[in-house]
PDB file of N, CA, C and O in Angstrom, chain B, residues numbered from 101:
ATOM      1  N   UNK B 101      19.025 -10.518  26.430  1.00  0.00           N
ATOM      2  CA  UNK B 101      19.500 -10.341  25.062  1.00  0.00           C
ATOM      3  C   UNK B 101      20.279  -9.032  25.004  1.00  0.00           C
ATOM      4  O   UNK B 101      19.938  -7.934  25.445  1.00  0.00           O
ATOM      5  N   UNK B 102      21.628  -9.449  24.237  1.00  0.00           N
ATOM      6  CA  UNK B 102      22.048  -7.780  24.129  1.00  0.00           C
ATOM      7  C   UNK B 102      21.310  -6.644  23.280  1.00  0.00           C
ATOM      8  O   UNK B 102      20.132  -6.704  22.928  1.00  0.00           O
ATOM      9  N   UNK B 103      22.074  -5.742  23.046  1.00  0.00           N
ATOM     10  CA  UNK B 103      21.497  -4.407  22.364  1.00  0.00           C
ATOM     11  C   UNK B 103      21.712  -5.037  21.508  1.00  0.00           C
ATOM     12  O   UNK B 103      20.699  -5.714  21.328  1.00  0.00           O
ATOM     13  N   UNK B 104      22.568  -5.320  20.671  1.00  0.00           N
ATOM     14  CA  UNK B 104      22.741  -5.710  19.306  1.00  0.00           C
ATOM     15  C   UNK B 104      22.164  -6.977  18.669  1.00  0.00           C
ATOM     16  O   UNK B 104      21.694  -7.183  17.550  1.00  0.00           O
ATOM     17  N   UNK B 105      22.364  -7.824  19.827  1.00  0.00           N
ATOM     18  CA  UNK B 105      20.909  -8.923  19.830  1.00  0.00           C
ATOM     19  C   UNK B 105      19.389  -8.312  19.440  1.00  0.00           C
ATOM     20  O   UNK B 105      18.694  -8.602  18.466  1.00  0.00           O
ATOM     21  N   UNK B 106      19.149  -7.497  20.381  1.00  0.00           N
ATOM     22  CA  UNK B 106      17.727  -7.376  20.313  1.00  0.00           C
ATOM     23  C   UNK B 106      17.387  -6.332  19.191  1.00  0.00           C
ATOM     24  O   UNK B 106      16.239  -6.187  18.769  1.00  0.00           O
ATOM     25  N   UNK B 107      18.619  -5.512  18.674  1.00  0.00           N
ATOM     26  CA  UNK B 107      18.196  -4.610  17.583  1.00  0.00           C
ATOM     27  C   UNK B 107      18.138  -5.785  15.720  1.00  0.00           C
ATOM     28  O   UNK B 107      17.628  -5.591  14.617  1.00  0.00           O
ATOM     29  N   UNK B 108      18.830  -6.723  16.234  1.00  0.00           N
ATOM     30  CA  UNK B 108      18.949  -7.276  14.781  1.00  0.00           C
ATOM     31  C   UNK B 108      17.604  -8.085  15.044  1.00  0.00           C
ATOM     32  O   UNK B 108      16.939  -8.134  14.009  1.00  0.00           O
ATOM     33  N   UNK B 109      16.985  -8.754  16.147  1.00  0.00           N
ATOM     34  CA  UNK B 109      15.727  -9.543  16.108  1.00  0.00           C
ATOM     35  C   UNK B 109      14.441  -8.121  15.418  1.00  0.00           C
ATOM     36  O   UNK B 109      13.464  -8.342  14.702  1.00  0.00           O
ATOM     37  N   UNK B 110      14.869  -6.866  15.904  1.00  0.00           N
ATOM     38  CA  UNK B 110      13.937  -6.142  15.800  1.00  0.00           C
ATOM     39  C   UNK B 110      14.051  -5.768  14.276  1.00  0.00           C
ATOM     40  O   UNK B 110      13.029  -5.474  13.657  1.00  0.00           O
ATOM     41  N   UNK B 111      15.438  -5.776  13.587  1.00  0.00           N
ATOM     42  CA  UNK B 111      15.302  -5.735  12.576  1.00  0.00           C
ATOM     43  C   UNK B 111      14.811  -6.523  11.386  1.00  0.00           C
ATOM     44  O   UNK B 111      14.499  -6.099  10.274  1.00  0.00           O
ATOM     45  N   UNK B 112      14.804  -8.024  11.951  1.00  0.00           N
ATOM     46  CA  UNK B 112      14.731  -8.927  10.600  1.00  0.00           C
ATOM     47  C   UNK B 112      12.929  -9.037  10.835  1.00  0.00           C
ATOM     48  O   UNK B 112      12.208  -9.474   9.938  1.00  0.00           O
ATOM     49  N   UNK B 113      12.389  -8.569  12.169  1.00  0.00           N
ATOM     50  CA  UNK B 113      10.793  -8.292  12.079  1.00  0.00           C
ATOM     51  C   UNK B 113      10.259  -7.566  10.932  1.00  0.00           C
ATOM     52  O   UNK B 113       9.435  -7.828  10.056  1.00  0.00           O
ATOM     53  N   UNK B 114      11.250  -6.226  11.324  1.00  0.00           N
ATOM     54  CA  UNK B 114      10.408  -4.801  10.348  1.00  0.00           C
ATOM     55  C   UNK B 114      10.771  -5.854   9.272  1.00  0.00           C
ATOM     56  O   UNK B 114       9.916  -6.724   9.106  1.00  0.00           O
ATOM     57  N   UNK B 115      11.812  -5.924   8.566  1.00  0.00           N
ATOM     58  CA  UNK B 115      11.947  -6.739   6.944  1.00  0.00           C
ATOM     59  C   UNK B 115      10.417  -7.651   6.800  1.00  0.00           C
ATOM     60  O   UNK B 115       9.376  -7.400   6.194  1.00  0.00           O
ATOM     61  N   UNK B 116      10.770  -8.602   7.509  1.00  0.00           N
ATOM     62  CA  UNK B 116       9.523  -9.774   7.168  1.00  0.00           C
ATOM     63  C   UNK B 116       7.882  -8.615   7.023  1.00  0.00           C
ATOM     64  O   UNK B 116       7.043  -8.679   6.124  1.00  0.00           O
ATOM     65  N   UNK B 117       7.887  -7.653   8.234  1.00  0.00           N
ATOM     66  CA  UNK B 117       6.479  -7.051   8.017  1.00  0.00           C
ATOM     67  C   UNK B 117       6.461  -6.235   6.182  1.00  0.00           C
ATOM     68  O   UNK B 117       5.571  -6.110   5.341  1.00  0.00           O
ATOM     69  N   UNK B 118       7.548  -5.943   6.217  1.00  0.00           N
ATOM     70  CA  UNK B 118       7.776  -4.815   5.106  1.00  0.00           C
ATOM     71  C   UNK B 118       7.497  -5.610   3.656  1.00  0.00           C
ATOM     72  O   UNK B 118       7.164  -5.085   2.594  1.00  0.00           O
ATOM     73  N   UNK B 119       7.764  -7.235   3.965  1.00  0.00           N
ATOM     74  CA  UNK B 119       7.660  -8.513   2.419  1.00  0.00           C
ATOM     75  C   UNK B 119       6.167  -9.047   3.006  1.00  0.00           C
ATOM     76  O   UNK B 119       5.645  -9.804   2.187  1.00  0.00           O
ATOM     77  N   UNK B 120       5.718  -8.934   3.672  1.00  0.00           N
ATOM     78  CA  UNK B 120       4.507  -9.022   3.766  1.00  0.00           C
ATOM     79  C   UNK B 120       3.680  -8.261   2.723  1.00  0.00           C
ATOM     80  O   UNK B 120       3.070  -8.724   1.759  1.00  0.00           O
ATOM     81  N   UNK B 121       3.832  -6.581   3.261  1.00  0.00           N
ATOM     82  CA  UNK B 121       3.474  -5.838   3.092  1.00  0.00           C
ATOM     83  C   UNK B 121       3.503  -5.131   1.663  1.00  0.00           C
ATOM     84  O   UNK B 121       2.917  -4.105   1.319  1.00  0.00           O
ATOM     85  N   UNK B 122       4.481  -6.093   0.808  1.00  0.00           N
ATOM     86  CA  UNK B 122       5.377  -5.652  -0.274  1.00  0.00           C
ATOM     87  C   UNK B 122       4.376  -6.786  -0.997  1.00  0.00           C
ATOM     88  O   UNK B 122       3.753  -6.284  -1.932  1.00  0.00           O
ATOM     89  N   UNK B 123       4.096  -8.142  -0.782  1.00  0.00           N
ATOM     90  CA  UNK B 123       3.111  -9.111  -1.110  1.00  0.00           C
ATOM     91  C   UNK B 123       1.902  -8.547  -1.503  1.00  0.00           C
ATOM     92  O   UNK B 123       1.383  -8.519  -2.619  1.00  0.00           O
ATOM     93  N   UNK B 124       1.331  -7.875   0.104  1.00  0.00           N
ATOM     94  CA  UNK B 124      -0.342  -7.240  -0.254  1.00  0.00           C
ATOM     95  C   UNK B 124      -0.176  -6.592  -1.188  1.00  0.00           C
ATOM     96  O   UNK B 124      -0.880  -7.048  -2.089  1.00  0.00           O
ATOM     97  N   UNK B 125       0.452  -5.633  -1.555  1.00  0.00           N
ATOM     98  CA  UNK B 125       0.575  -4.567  -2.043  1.00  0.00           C
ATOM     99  C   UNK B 125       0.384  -5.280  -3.906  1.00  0.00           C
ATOM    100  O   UNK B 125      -0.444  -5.036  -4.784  1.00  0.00           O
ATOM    101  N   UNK B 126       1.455  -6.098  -3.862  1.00  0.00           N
ATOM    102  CA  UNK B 126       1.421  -7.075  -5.647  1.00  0.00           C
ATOM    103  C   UNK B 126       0.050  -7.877  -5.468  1.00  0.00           C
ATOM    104  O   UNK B 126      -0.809  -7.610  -6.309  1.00  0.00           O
ATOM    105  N   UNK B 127      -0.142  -8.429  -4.898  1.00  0.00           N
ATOM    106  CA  UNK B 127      -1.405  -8.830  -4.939  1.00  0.00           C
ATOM    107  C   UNK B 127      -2.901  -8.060  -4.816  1.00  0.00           C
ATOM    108  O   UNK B 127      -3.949  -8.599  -5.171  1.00  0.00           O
ATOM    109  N   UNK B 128      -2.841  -7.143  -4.433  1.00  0.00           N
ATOM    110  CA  UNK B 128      -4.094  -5.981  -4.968  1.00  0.00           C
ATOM    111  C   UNK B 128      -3.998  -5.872  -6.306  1.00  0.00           C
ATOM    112  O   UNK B 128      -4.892  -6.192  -7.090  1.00  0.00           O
ATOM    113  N   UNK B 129      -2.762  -5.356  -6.646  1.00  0.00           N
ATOM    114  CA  UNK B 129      -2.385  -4.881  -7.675  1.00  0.00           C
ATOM    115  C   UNK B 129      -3.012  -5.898  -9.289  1.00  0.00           C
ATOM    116  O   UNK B 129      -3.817  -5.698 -10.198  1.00  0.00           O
ATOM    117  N   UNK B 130      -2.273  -6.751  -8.969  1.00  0.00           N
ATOM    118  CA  UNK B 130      -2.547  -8.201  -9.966  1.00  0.00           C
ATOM    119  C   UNK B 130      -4.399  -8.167  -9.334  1.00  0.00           C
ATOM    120  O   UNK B 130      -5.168  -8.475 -10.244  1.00  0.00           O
ATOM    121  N   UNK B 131      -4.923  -7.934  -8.339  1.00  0.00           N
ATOM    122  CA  UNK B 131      -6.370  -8.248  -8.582  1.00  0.00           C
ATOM    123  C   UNK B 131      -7.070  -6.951  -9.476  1.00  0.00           C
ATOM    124  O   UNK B 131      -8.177  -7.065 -10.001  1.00  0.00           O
ATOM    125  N   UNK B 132      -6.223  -5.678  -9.560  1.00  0.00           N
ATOM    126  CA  UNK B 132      -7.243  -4.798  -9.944  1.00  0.00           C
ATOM    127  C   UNK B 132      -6.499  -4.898 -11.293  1.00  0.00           C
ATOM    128  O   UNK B 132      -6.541  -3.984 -12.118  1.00  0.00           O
ATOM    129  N   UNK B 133      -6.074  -5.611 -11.411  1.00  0.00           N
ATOM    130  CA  UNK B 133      -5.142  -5.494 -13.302  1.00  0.00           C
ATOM    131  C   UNK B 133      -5.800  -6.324 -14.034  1.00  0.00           C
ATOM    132  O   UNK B 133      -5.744  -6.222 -15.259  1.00  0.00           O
ATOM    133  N   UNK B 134      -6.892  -7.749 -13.144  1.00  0.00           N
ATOM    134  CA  UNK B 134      -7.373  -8.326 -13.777  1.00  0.00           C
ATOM    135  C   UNK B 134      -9.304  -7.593 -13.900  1.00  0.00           C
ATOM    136  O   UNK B 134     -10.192  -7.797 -14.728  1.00  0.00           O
ATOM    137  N   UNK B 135      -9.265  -6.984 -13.008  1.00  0.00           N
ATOM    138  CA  UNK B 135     -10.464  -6.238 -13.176  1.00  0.00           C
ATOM    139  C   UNK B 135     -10.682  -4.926 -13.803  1.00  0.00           C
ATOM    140  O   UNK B 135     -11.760  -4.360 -13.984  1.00  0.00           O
ATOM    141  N   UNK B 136      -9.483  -4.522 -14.112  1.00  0.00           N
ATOM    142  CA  UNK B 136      -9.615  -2.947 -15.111  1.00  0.00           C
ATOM    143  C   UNK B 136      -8.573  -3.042 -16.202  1.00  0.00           C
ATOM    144  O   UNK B 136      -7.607  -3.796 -16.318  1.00  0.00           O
ATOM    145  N   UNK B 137      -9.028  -2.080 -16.961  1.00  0.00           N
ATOM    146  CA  UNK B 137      -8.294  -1.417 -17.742  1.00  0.00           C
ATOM    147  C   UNK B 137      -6.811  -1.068 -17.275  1.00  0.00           C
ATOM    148  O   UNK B 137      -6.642  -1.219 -16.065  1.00  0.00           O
ATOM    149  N   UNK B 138      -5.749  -0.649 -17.968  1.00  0.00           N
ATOM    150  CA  UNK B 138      -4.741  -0.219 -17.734  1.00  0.00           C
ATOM    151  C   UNK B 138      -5.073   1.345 -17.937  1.00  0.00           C
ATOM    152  O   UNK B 138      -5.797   1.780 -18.833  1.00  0.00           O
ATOM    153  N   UNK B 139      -4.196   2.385 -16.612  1.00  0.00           N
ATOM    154  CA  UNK B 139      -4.585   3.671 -16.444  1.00  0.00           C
ATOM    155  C   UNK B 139      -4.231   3.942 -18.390  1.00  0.00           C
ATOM    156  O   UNK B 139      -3.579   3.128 -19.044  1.00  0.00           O
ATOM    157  N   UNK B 140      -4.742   5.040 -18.896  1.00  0.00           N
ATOM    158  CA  UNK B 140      -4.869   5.532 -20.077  1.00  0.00           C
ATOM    159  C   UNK B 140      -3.795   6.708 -19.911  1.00  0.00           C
ATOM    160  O   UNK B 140      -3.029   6.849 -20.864  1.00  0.00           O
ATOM    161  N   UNK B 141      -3.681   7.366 -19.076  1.00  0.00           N
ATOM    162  CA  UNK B 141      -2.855   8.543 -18.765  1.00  0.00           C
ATOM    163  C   UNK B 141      -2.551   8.885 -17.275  1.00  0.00           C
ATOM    164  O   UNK B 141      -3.368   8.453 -16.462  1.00  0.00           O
ATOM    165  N   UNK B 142      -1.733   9.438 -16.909  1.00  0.00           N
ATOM    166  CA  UNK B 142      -0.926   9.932 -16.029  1.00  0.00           C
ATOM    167  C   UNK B 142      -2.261  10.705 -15.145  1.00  0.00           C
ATOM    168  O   UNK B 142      -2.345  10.514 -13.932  1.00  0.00           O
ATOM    169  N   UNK B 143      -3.087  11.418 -15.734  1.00  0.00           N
ATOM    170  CA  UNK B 143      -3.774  12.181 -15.061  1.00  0.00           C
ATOM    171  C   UNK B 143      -4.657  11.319 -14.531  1.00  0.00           C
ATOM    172  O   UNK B 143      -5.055  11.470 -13.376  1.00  0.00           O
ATOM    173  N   UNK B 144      -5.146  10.128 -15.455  1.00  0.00           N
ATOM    174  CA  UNK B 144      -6.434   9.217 -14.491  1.00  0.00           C
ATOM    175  C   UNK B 144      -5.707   8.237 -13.688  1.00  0.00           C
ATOM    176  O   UNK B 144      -6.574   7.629 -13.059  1.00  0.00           O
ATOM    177  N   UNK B 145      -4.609   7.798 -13.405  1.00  0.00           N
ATOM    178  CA  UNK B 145      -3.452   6.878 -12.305  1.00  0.00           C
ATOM    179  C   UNK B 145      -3.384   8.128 -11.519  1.00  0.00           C
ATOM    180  O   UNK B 145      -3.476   7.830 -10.328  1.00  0.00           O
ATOM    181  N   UNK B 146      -3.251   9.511 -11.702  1.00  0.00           N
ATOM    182  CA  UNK B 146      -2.821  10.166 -10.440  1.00  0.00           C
ATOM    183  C   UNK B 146      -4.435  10.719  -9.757  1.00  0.00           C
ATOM    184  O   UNK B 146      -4.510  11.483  -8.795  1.00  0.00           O
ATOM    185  N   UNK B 147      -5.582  10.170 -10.458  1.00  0.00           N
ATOM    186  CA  UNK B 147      -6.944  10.391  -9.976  1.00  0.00           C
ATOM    187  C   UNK B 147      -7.118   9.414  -9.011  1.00  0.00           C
ATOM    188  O   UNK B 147      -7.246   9.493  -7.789  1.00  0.00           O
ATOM    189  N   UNK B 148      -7.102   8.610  -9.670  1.00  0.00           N
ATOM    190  CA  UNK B 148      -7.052   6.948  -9.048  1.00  0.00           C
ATOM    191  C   UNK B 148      -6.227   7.115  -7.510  1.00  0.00           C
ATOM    192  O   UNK B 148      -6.764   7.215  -6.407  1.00  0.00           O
ATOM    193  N   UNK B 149      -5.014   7.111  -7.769  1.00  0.00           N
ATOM    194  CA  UNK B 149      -4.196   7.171  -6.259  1.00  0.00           C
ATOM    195  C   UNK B 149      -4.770   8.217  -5.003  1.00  0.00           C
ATOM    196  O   UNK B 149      -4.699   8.228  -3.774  1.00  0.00           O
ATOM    197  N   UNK B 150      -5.321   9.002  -5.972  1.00  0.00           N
ATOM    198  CA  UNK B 150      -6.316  10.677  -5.008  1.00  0.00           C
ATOM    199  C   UNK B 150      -7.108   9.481  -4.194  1.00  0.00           C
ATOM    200  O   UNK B 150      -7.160   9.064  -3.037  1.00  0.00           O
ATOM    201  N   UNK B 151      -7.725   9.156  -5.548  1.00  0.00           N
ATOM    202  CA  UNK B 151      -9.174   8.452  -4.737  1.00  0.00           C
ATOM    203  C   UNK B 151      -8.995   7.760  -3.223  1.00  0.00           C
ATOM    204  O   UNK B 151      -9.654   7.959  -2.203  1.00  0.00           O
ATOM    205  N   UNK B 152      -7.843   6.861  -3.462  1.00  0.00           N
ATOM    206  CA  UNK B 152      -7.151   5.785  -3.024  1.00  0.00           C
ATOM    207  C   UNK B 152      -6.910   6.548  -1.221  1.00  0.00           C
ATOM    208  O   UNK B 152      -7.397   6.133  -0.169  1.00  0.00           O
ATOM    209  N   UNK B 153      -5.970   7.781  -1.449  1.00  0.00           N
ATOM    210  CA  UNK B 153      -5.713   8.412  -0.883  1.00  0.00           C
ATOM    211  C   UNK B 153      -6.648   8.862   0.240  1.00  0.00           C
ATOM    212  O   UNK B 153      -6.533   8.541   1.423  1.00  0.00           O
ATOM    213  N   UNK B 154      -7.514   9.585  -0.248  1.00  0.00           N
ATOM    214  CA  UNK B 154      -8.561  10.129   0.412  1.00  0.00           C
ATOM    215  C   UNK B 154      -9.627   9.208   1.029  1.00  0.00           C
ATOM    216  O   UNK B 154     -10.487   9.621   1.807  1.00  0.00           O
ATOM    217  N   UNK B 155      -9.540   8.279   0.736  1.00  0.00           N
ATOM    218  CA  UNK B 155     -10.226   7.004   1.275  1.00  0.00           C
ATOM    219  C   UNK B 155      -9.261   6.580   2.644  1.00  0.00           C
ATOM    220  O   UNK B 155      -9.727   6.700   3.777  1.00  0.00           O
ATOM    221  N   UNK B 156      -8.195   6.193   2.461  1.00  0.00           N
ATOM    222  CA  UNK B 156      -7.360   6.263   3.478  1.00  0.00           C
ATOM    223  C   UNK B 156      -7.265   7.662   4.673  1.00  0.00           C
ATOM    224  O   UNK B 156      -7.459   7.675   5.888  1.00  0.00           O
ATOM    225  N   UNK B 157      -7.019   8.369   4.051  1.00  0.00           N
ATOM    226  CA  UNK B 157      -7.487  10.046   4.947  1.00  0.00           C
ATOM    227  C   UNK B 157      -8.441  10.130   5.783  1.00  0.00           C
ATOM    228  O   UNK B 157      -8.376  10.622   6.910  1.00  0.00           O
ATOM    229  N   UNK B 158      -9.883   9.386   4.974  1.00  0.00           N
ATOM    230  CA  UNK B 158     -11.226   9.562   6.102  1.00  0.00           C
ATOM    231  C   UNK B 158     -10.655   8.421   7.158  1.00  0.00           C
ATOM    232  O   UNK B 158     -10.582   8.775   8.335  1.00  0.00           O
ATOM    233  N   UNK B 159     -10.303   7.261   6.863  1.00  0.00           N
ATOM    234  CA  UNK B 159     -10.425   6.235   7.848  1.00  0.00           C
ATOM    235  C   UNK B 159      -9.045   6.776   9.030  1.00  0.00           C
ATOM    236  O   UNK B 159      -9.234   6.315  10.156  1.00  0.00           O
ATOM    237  N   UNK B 160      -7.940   7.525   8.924  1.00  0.00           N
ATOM    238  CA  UNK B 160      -6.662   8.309   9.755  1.00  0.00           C
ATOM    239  C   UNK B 160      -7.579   9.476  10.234  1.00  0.00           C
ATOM    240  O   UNK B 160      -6.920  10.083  11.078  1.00  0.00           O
ATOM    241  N   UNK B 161      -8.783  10.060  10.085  1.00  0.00           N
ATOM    242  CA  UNK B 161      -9.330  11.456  10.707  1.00  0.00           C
ATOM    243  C   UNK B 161      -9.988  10.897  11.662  1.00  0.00           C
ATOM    244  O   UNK B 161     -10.460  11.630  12.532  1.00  0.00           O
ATOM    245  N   UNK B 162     -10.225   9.134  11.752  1.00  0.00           N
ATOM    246  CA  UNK B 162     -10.754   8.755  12.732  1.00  0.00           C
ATOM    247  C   UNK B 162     -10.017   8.213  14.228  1.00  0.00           C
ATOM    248  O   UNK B 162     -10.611   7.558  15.085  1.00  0.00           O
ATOM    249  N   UNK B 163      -8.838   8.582  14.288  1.00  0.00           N
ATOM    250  CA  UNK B 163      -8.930   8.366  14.946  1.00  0.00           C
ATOM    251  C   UNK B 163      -8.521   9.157  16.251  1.00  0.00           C
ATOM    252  O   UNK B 163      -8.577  10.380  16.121  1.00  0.00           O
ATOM    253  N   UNK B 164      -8.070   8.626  17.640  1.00  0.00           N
ATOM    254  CA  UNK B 164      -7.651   7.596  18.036  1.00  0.00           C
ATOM    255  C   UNK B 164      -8.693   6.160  18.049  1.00  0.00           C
ATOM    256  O   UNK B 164      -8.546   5.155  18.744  1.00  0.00           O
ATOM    257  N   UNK B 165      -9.802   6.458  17.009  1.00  0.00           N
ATOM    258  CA  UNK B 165     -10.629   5.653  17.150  1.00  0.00           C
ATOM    259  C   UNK B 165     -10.778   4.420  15.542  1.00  0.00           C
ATOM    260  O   UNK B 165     -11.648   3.630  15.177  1.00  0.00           O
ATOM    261  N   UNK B 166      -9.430   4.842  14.981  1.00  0.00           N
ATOM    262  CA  UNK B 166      -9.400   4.335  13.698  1.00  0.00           C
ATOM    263  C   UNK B 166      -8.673   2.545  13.496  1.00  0.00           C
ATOM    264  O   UNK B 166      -7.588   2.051  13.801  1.00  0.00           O
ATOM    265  N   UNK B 167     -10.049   1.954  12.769  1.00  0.00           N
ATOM    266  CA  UNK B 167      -9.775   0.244  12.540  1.00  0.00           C
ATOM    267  C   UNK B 167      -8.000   0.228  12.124  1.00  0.00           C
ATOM    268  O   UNK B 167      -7.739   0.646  10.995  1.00  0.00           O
ATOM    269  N   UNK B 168      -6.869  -0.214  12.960  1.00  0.00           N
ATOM    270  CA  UNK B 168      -5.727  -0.509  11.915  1.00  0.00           C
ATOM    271  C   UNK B 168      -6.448  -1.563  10.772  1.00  0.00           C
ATOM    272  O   UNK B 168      -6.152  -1.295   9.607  1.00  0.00           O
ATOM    273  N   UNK B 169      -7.191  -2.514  10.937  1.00  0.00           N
ATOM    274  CA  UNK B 169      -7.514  -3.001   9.780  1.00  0.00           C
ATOM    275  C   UNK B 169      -7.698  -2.932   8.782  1.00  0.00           C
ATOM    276  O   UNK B 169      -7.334  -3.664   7.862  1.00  0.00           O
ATOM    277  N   UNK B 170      -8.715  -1.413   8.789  1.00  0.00           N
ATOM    278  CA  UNK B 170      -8.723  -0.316   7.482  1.00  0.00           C
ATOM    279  C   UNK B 170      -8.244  -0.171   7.087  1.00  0.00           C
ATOM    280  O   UNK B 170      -8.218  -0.322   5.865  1.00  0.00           O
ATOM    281  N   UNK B 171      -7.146   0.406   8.025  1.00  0.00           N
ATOM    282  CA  UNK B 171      -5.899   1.689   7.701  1.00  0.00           C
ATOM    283  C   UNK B 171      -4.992   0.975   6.637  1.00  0.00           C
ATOM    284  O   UNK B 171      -4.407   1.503   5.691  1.00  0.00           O
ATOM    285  N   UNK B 172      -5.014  -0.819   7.142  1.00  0.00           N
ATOM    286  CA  UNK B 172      -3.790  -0.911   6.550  1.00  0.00           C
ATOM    287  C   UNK B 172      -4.401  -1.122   5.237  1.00  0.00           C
ATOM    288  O   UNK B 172      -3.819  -0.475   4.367  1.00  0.00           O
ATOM    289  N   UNK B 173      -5.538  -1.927   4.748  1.00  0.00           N
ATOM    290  CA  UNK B 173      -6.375  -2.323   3.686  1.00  0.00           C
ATOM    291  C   UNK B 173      -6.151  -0.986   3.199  1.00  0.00           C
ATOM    292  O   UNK B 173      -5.097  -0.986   2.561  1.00  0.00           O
ATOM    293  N   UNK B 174      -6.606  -0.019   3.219  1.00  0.00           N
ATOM    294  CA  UNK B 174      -6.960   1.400   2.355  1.00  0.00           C
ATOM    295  C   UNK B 174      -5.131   1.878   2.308  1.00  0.00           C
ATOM    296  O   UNK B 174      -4.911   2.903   1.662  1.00  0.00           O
ATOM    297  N   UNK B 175      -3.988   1.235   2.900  1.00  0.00           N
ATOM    298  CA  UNK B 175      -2.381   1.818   2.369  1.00  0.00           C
ATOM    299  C   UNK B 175      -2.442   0.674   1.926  1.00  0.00           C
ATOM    300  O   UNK B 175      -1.246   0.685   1.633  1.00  0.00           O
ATOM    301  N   UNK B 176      -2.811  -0.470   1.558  1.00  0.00           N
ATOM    302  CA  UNK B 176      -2.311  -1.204   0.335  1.00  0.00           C
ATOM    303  C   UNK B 176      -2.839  -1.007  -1.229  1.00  0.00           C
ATOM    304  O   UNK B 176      -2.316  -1.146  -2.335  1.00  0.00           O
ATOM    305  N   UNK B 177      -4.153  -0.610  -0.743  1.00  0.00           N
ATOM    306  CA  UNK B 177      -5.004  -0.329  -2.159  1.00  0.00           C
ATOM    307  C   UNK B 177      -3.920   0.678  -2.443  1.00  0.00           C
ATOM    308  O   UNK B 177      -3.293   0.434  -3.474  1.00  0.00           O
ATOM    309  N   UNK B 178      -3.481   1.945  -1.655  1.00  0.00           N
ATOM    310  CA  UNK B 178      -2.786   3.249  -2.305  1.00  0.00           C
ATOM    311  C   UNK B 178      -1.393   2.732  -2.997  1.00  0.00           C
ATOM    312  O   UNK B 178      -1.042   3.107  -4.116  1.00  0.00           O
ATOM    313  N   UNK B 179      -0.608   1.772  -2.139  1.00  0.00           N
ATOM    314  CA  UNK B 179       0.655   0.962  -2.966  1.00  0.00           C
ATOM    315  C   UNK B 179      -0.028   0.752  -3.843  1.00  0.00           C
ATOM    316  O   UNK B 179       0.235   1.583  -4.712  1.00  0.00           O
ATOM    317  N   UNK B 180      -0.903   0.010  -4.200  1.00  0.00           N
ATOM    318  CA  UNK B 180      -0.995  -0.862  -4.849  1.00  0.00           C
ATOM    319  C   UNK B 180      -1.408  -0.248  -6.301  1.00  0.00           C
ATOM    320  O   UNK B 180      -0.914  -0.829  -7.267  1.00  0.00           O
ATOM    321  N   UNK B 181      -2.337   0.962  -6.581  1.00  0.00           N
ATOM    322  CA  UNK B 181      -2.503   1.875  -7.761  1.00  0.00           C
ATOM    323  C   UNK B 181      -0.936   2.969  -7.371  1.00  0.00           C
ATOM    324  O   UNK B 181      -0.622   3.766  -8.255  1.00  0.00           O
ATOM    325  N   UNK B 182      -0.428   2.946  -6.616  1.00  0.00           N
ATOM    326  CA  UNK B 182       1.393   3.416  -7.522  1.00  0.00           C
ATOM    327  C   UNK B 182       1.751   2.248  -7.962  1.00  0.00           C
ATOM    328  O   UNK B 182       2.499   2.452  -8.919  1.00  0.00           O
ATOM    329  N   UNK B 183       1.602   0.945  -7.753  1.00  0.00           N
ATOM    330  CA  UNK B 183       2.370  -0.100  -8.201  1.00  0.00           C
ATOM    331  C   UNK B 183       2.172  -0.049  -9.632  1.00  0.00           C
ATOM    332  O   UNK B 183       3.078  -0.317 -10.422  1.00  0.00           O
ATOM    333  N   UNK B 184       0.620   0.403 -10.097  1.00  0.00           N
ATOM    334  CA  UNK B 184      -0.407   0.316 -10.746  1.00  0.00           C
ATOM    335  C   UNK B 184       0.373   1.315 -11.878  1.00  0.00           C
ATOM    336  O   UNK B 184       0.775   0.952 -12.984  1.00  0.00           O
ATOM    337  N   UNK B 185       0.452   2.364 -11.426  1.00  0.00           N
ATOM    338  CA  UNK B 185       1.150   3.891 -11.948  1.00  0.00           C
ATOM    339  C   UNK B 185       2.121   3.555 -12.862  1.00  0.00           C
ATOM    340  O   UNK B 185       2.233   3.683 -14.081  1.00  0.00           O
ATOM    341  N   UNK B 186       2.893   3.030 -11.856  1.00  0.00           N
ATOM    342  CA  UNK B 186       4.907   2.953 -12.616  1.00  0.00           C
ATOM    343  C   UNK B 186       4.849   2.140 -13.634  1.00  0.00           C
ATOM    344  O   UNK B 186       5.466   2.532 -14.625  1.00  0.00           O
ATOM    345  N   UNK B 187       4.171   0.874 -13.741  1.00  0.00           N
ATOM    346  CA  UNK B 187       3.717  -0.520 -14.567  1.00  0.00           C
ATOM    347  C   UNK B 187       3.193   0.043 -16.016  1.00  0.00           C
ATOM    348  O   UNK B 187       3.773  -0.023 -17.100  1.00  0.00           O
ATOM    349  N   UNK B 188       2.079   0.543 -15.742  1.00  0.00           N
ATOM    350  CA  UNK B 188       0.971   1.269 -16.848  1.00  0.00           C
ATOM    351  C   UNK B 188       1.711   2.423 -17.404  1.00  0.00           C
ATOM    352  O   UNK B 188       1.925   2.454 -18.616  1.00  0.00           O
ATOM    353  N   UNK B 189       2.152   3.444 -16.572  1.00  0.00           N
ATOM    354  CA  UNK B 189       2.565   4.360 -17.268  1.00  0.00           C
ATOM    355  C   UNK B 189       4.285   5.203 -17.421  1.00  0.00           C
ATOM    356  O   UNK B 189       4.705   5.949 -18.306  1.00  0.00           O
ATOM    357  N   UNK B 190       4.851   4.769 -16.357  1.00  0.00           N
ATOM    358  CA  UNK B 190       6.579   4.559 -16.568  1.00  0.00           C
ATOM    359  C   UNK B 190       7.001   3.835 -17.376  1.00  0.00           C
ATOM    360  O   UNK B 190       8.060   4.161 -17.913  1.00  0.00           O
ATOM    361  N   UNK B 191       6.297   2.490 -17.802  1.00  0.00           N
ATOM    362  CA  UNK B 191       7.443   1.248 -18.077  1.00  0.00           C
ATOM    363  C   UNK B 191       7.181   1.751 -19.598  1.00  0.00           C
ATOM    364  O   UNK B 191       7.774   1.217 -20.535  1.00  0.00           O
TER     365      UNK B 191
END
């Protein structure tokens, strides 16, 4: 395969991982919209994303011994309360 072959196969991968990833992310989202409240203020959405955050943080201090499974579960929850953010309190 050429270079330009193999850079556009490599590209239309990252895309598809990235609408995957763009999926989990709306779909957390829509699950925790049906289980909570909408953030009230800026300060409890930017608590929320901490939380989110730091949950993700412990499971990255682990490694080279860290689940990607986690990792990725605990960066969608974090998309997913900014998704949460902009919706509730931008729009």
């Amino acid at each position: 395969m050429s270079g330009g072959l193999a850079a556009k196969g490599q590209r239309e991968l990252e895309v598809e991982r990235m609408e995957k990833a763009a999926v989990d992310i709306y779909n957390e989202c829509q699950r925790a919209t049906e289980k909570f409240p909408p953030f009230n203020s800026g300060h409890e959405g930017y608590a929320v994303i901490y939380e989110e955050m730091d949950e993700l943080w412990e499971e990255v201090k682990r490694y080279p011994h860290a689940d990607k499974r986690k990792l990725r579960e605990e960066a969608v929850q974090v998309g997913a309360m900014a998704l949460r953010f902009i919706v509730d309190i931008c729009e």
